[in-house]
TITOR-451707 format. One line per field, with one value per atom (N, C-alpha, C): residue number from 1; x, y, z. Coordinates in steps of 0.05 Angstrom, whole numbers. Example, Ala and Ser with C-alpha at 12.3 -4.5 7.8 and 13.67 -1.06 7.14 Angstrom:
residues 2
pos <- [1/1/1/2/2/2]
xx <- [264/246/264/257/273/258]
yy <- [-114/-90/-66/-45/-21/1]
zz <- [156/156/156/142/143/157]
end
This chain:
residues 374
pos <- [1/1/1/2/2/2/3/3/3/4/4/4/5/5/5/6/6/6/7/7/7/8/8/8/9/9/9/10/10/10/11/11/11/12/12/12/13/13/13/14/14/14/15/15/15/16/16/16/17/17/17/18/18/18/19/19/19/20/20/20/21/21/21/22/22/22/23/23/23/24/24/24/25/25/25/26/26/26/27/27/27/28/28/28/29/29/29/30/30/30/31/31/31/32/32/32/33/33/33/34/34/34/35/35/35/36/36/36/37/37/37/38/38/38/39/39/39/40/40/40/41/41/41/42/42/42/43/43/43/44/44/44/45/45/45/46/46/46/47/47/47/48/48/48/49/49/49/50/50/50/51/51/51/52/52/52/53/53/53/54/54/54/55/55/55/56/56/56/57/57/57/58/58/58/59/59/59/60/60/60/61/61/61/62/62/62/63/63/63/64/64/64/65/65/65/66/66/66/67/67/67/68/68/68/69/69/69/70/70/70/71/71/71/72/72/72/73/73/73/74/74/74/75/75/75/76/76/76/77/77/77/78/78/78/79/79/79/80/80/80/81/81/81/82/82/82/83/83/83/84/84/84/85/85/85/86/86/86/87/87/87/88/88/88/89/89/89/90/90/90/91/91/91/92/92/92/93/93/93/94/94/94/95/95/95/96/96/96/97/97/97/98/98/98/99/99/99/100/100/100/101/101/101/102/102/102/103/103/103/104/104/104/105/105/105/106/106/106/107/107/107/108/108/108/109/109/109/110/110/110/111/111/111/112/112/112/113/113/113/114/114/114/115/115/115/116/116/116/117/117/117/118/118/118/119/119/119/120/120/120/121/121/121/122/122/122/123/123/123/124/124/124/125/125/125/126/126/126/127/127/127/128/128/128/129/129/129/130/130/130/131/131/131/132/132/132/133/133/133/134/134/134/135/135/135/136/136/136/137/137/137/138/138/138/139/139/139/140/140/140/141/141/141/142/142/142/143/143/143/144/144/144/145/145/145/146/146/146/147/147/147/148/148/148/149/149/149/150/150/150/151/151/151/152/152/152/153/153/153/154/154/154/155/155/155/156/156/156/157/157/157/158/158/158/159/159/159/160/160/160/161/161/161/162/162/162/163/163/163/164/164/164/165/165/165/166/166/166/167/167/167/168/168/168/169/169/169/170/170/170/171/171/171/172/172/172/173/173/173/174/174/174/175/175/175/176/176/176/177/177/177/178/178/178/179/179/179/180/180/180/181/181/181/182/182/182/183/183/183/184/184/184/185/185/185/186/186/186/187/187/187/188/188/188/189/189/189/190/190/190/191/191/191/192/192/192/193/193/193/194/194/194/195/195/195/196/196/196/197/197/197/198/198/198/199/199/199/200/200/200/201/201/201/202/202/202/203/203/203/204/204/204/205/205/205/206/206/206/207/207/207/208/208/208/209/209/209/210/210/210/211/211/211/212/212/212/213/213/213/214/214/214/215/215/215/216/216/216/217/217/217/218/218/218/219/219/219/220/220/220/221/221/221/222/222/222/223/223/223/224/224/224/225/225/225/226/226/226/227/227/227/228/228/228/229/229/229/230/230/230/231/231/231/232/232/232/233/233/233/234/234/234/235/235/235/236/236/236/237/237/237/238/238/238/239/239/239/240/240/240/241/241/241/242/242/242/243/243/243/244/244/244/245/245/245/246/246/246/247/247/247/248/248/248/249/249/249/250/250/250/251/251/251/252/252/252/253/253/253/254/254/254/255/255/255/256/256/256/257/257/257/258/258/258/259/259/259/260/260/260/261/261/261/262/262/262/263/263/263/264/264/264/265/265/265/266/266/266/267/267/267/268/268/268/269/269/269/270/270/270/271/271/271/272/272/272/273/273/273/274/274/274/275/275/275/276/276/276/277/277/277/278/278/278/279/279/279/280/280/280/281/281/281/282/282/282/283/283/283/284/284/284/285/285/285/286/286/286/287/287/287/288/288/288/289/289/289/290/290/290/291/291/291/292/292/292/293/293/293/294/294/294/295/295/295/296/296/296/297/297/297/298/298/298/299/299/299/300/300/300/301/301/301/302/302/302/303/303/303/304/304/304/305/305/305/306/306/306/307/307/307/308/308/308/309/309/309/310/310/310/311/311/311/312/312/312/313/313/313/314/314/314/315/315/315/316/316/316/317/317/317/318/318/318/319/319/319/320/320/320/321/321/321/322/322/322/323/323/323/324/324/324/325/325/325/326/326/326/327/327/327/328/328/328/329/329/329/330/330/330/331/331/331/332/332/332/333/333/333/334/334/334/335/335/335/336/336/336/337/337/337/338/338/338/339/339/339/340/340/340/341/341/341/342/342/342/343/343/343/344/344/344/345/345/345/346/346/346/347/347/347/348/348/348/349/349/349/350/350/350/351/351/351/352/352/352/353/353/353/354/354/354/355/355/355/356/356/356/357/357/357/358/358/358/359/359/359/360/360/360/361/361/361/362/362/362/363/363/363/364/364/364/365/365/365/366/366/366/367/367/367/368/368/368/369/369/369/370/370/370/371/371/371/372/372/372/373/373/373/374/374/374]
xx <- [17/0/17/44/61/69/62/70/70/33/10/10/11/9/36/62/83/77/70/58/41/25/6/17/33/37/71/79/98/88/55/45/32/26/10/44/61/92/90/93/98/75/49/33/40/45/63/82/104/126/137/117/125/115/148/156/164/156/176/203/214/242/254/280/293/274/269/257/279/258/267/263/276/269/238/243/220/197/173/156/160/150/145/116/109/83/80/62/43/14/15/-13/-20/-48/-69/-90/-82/-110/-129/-150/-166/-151/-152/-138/-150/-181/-197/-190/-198/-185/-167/-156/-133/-105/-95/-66/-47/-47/-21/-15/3/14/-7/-3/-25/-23/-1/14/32/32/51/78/96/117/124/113/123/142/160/167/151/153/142/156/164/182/161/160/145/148/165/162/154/172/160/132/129/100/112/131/142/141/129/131/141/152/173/163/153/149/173/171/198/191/185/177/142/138/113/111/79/79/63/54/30/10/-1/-18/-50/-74/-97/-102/-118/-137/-139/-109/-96/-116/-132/-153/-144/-131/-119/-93/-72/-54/-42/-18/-12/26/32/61/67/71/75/97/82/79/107/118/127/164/149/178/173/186/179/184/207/212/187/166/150/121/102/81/60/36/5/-13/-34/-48/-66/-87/-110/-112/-118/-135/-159/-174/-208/-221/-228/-249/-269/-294/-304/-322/-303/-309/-299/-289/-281/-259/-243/-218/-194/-197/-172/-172/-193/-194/-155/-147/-118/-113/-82/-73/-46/-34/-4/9/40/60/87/88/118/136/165/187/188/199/206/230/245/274/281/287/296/274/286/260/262/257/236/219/199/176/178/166/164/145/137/115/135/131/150/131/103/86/52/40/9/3/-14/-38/-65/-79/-105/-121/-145/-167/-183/-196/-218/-236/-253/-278/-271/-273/-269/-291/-293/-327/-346/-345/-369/-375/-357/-350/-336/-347/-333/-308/-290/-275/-278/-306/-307/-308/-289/-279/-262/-242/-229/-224/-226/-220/-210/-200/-182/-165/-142/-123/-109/-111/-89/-78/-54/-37/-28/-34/-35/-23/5/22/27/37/36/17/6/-28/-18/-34/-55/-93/-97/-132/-144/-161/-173/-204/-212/-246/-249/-273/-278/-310/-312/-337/-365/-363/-382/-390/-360/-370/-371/-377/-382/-374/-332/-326/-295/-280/-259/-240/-216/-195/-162/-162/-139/-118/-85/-67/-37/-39/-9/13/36/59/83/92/123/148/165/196/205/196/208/187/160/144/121/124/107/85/56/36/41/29/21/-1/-12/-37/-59/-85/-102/-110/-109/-105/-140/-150/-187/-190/-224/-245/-271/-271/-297/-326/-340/-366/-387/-402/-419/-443/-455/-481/-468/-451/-451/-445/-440/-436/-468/-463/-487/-496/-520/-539/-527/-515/-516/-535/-547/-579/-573/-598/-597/-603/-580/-583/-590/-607/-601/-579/-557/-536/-513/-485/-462/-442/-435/-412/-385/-366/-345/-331/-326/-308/-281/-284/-252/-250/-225/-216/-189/-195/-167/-166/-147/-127/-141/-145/-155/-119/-132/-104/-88/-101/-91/-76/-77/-58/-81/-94/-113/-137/-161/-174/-177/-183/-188/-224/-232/-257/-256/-288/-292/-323/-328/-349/-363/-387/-393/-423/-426/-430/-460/-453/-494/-505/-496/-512/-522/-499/-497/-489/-465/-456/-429/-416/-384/-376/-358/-359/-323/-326/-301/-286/-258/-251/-224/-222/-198/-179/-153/-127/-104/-111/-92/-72/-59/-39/-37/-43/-24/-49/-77/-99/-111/-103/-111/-138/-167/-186/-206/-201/-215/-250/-253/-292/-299/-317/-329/-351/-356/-379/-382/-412/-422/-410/-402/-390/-403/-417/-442/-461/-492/-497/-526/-524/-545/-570/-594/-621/-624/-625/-629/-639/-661/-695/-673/-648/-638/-622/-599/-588/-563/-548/-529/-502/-492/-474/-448/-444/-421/-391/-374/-350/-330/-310/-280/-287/-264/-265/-236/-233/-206/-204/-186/-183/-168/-169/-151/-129/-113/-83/-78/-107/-107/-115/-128/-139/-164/-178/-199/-227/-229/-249/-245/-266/-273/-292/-278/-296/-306/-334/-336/-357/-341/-356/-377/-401/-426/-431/-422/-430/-455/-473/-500/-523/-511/-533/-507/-487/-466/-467/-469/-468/-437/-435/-396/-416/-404/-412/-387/-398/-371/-375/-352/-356/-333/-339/-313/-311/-273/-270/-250/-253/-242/-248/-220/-218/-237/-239/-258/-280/-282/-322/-319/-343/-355/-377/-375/-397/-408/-426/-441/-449/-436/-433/-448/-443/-469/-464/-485/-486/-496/-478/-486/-480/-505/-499/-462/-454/-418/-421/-442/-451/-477/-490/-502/-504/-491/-489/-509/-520/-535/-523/-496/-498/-494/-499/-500/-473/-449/-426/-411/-418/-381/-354/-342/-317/-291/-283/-255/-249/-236/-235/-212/-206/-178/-180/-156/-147/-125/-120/-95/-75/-55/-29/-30/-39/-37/-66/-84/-105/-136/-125/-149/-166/-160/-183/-183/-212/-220/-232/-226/-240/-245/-271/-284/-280/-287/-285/-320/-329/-355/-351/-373/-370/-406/-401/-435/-447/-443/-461/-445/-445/-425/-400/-385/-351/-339/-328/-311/-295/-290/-277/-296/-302/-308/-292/-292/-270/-290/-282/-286/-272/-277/-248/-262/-242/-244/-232/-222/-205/-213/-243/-253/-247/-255/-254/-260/-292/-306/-296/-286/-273/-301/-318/-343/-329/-339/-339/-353/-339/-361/-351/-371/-367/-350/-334/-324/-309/-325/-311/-315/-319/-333/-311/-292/-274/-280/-299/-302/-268/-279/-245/-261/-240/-240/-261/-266/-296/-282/-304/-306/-279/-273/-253/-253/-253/-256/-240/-201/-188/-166/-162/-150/-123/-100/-81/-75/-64/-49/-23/-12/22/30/53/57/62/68/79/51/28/13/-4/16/21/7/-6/-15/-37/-56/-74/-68/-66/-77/-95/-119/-138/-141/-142/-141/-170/-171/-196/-199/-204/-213/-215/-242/-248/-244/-223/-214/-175/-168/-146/-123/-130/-109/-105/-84/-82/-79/-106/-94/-88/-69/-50/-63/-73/-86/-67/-60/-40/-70/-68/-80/-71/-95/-82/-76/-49/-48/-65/-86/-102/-120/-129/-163/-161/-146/-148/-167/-173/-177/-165/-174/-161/-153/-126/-135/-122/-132/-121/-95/-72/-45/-40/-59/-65/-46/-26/-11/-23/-23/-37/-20/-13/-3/-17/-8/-28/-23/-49/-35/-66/-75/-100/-112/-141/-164/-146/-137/-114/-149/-144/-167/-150/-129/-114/-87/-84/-54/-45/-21/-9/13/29/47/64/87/103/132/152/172/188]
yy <- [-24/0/25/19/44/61/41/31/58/50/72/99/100/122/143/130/145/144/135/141/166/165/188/208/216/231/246/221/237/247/245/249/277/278/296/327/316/333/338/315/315/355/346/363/392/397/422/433/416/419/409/408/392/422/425/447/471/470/496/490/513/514/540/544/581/591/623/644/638/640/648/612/590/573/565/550/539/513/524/493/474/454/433/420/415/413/385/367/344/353/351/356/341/325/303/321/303/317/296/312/288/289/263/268/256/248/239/206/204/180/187/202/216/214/196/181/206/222/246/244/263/269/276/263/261/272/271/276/296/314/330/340/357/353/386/411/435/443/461/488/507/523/547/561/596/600/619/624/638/662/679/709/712/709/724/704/680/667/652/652/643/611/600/569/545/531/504/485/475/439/421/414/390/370/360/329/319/303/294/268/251/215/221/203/199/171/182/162/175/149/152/166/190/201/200/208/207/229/230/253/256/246/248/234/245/241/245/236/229/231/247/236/220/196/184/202/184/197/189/158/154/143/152/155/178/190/220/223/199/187/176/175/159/169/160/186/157/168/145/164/157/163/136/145/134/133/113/119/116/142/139/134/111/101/87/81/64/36/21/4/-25/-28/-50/-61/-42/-49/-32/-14/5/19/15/26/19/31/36/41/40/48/50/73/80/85/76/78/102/110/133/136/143/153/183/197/220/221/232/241/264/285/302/321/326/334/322/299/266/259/256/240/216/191/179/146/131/113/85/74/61/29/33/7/19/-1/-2/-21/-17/-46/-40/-58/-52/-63/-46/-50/-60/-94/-107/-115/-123/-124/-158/-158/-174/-185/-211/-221/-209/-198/-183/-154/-146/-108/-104/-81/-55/-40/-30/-12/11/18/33/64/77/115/112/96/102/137/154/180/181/178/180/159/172/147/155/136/150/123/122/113/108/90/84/49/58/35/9/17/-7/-12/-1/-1/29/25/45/35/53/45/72/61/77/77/108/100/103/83/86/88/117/123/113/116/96/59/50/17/15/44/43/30/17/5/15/7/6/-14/-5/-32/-25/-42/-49/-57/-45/-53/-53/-73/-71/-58/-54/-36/-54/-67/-83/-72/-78/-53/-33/-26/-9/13/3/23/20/0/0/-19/-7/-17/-57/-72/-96/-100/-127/-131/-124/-120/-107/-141/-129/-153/-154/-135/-137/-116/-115/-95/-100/-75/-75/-61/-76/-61/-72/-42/-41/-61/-57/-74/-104/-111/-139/-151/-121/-131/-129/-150/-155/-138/-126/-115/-84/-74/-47/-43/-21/-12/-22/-23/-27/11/11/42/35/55/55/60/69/64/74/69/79/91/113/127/133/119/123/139/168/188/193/186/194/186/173/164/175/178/197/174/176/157/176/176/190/205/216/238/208/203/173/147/150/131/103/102/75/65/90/91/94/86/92/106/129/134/146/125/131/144/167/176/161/153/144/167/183/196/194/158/147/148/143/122/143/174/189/175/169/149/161/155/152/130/116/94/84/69/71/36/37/5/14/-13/-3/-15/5/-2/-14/-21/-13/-53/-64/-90/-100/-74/-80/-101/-91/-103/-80/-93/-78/-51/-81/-59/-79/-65/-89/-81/-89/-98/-68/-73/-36/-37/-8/1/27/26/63/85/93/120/142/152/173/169/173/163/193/211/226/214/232/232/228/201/190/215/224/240/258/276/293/301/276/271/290/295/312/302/278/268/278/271/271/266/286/281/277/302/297/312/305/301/309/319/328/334/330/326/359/366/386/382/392/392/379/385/381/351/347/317/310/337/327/339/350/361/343/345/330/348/352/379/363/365/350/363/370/381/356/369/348/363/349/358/358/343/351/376/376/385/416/422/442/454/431/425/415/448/442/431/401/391/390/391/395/370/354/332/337/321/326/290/297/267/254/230/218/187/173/145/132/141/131/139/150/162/196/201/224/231/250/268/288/288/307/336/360/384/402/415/426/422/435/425/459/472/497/498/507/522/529/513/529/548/554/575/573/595/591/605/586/586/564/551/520/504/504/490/459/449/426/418/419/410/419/419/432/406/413/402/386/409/397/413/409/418/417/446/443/461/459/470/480/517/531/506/527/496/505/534/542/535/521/517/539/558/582/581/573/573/558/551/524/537/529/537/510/519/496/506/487/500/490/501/500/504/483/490/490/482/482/514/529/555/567/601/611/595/594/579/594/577/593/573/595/582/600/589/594/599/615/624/617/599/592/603/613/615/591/583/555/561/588/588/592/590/589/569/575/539/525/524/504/490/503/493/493/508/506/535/519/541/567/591/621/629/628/635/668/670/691/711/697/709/687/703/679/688/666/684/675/688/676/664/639/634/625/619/598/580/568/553/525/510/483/475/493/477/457/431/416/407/418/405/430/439/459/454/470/456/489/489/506/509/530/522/518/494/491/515/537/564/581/572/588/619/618/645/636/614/618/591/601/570/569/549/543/532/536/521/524/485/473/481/495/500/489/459/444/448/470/482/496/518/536/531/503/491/511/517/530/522/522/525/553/569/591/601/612/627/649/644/673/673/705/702/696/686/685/710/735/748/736/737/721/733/754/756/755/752/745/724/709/687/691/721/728/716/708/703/724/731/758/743/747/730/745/731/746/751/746/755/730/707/690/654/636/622/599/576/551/540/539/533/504/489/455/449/435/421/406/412/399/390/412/405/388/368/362/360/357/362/372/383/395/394/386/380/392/402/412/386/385/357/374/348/362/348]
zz <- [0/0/0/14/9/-13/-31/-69/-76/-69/-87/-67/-44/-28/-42/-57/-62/-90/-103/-129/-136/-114/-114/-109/-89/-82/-105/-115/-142/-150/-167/-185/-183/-156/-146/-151/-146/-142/-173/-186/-217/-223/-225/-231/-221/-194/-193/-205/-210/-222/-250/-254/-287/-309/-322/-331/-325/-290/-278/-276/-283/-279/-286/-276/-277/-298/-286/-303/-326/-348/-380/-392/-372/-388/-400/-425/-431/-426/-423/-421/-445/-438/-455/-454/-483/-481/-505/-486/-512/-513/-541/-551/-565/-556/-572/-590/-612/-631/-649/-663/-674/-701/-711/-737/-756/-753/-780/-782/-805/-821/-841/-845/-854/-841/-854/-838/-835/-813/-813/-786/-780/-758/-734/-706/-679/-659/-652/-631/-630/-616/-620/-589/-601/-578/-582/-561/-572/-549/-553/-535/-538/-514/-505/-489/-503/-486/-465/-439/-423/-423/-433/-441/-468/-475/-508/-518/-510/-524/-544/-555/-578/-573/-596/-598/-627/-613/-633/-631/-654/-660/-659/-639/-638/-657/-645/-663/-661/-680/-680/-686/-675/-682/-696/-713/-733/-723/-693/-681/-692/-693/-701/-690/-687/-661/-633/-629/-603/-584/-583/-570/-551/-525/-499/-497/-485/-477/-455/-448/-417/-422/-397/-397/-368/-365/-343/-321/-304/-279/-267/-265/-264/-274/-305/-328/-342/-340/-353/-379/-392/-417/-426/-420/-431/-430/-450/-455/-469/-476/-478/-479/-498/-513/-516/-524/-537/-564/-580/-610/-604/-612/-609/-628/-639/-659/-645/-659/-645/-669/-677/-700/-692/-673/-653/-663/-686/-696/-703/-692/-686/-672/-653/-630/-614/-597/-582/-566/-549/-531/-540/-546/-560/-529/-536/-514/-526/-517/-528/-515/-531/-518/-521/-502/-507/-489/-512/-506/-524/-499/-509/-530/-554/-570/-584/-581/-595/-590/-599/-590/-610/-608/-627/-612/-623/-623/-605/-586/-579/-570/-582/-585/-582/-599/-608/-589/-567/-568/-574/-588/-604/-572/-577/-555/-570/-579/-588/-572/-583/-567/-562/-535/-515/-496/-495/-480/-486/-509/-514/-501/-501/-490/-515/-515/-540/-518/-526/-513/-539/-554/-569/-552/-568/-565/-542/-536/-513/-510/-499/-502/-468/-448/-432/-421/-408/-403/-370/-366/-331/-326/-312/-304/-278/-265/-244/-220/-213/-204/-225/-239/-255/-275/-280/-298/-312/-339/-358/-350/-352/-363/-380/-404/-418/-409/-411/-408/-432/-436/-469/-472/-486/-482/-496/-524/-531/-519/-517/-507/-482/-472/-438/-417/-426/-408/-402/-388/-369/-385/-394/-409/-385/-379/-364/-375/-377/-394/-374/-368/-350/-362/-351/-358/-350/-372/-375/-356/-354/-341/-356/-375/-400/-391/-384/-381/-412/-417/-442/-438/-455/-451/-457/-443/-459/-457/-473/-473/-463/-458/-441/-428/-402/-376/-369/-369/-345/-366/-374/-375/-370/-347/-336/-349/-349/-356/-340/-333/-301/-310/-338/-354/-338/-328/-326/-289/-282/-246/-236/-223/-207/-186/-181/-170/-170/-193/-200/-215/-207/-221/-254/-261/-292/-305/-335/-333/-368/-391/-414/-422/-421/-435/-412/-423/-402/-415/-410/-426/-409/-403/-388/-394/-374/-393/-388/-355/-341/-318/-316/-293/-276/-250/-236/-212/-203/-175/-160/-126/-113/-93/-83/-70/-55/-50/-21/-39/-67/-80/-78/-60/-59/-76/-94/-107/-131/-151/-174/-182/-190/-187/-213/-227/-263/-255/-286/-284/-308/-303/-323/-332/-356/-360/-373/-384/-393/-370/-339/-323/-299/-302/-283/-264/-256/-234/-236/-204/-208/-195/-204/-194/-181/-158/-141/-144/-145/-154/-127/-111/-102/-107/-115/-133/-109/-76/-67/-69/-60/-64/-84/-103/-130/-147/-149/-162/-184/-207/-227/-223/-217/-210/-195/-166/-147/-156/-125/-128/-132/-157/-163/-139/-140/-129/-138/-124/-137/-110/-123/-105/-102/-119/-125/-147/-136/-161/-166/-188/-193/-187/-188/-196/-224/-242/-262/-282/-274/-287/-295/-280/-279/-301/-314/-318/-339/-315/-307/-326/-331/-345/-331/-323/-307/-320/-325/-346/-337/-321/-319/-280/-268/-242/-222/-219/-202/-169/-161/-128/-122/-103/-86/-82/-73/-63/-40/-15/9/11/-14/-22/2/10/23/7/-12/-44/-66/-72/-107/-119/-140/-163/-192/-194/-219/-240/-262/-290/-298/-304/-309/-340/-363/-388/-397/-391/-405/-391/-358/-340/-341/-349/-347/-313/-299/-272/-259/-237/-223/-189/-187/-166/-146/-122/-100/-84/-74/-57/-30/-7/7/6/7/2/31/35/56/49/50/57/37/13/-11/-6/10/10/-9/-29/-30/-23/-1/4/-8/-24/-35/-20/-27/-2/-28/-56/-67/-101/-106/-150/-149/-170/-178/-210/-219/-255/-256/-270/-283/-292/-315/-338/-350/-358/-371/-398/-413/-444/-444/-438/-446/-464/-470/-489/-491/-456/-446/-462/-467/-479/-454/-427/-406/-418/-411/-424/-404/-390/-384/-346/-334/-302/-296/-279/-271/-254/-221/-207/-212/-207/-217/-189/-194/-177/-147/-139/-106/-101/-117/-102/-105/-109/-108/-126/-143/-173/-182/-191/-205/-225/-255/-279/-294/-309/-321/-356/-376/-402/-409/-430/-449/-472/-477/-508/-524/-553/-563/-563/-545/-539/-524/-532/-506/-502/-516/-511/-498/-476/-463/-438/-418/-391/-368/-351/-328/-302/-293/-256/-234/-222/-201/-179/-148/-124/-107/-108/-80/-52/-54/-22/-8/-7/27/42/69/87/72/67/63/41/17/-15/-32/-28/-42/-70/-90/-109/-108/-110/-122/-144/-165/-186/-184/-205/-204/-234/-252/-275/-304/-331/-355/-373/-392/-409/-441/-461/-485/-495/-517/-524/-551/-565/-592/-587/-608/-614/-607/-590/-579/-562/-537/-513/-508/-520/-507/-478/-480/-463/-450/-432/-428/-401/-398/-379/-375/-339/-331/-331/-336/-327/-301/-295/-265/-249/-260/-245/-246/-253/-253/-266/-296/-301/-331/-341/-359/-354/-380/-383/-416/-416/-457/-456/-474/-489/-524/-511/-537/-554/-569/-582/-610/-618/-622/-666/-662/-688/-698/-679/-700/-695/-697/-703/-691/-663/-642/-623/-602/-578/-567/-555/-539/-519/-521/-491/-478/-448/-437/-410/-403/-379/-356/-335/-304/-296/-280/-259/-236/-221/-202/-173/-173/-152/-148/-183/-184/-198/-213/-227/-259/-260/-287/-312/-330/-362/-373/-391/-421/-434/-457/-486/-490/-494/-495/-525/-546/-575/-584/-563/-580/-572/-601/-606/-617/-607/-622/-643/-673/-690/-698/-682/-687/-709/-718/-734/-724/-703/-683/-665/-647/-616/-604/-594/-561/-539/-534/-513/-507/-478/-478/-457/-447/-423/-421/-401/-398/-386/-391/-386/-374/-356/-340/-363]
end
């Protein structure tokens, strides 16, 4: 159990500090994009210098529709991605090296439909002790892929799908969107976005994905869809973007339990598309992205005691956010904006946590994701 308690807690270090370093140096950034059925370049590997804005394409892979990507937590050489199709034959899980300014493809494993589960649209991936897992949204399940000594995916080992555990409610459909480790290194908690549910597996003596259970489960009638999900610093909050209901729900968390503390409107654009969630790195602000209607980002302040969100600010951006990342120092956000084939740069005030568009823009072709990497 110590494993995962130090795992978590790298990871949790990693996220602060991944890409800070002396004023003037540059970030480093992976970016997942959609890339059609049009065999080109997926993945991408940029610099960013933090004053001037100025940005370099290092290198690029030519993975399927890497929509999300990941740089491990644990090998910093090494990076994963998804292919998102959903045809039960090229669906993926890509493994990478990165060195230096290289990126390049360092193994494919295909996600097939297995006992009769789709791992159709895998669209997230996290990494956790020894494990990858993709949620994969159309085949509404969970694919499990152990991690060799090299750090490279093999085979997919378990996939779970809830349609088949016993005496979980019966739901019309299930859309798995994202999965995060809990602050404590011991939990794994997926949202599943058909069923309005989140659901809890415990990861702790080294078990891929122990006995599920429901961890929270909406008002069905309601149906809020529940997307991407992030912890606090203090690791005693859980903040969760609900894409259909464009519902920011607050939980307090302890020892695998969420307590449900309140559900407030993010925005109202309606355009039932919320997107993506993030905490700046000191904690104070939580911003959400939207899309469909009114595109934009949302300011949240979390620094009260309680950690309850107050809305505090709306920043129009580029059409369809889907995926947006802070810098570890705090001094910028990018969003990936999707349809009009940018990533853009807005500085944070650091006292209100305000956005302004810094007028400078990474021009990649349908970015959906962006990570800052150490």
């Amino acid at each position: 159990m110590k494993h995962f308690r130090t795992l978590a807690a790298f990871a949790a270090a990693a996220c602060l500090t991944a890409g800070c370093s002396p004023a003037g140096d540059e970030y480093r950034l992976l970016v997942g994009t959609r890339t059609g059925e049009e065999p080109r370049a997926g993945v991408f590997l940029f610099s960013l210098n933090p004053e001037s804005l100025e940005y370099k394409t290092l290198d690029s892979a030519g993975a399927a529709n890497p929509t999300f990507v990941i740089q491990s937590a644990s090998n910093p050489r090494r990076a994963y991605s998804v292919g998102e199709f959903e045809d039960g034959e090229r669906e993926a899980l890509y493994s990478y090296t990165l060195d230096g300014d290289n990126l390049e493809i360092a193994a494919v494993r295909p996600l097939p439909v297995t006992g009769g589960t789709s791992a159709g649209s895998p669209c997230n991936v996290v990494e956790y002790c020894g494990y990858v897992a993709t949620s994969n949204y159309t085949g509404g399940t969970i694919s499990v892929l152990p991690l060799d000594s090299r750090g490279l995916a093999e085979p997919e080992l378990e996939r779970f799908a809830p349609a088949s555990v016993s005496g979980f409610p019966a739901a019309p459909e299930h859309h798995i969107h994202c999965a995060v480790l809990s602050p404590d290194g011991e939990f794994l908690f997926a949202t599943d976005l058909g069923a309005d549910r989140i659901y809890r597996f415990s990861v702790a003596e080294g078990r891929p994905l122990g006995e599920p259970a429901i961890a929270f489960a909406f008002v069905p009638a309601d149906h809020p869809g529940p997307r991407h999900m992030v912890f606090n610093g203090r690791g005693d909050r859980a903040y969760l973007i609900s894409e259909v209901g464009d519902l920011l729900t607050t939980f307090a968390y302890s020892e695998g339990r969420l307590e449900h503390l309140s559900s407030i409107p993010a925005y109202d654009g309606g355009g039932h598309g919320s997107g993506d969630i993030h905490l700046s790195p000191d904690g104070r602000f939580l911003y959400t992205s939207h899309r469909l209607k009114k595109d934009g980002i949302a300011l949240f302040r979390v620094d009260g005691g309680d950690g309850l969100p107050e809305p505090a600010g709306y920043f129009p951006t580029g059409r369809h956010p889907r995926n947006f990342a802070i810098s570890p120092d705090g001094r910028y956000l990018l969003c990936a904006c999707r349809d009009d084939n940018r990533i853009e740069i807005y500085s944070i005030d650091p006292d209100s946590g305000a956005l302004s568009f810094s007028g400078r823009s990474i021009r990649v072709n349908a970015p959906t994701c962006v990570q800052f990497i150490r």
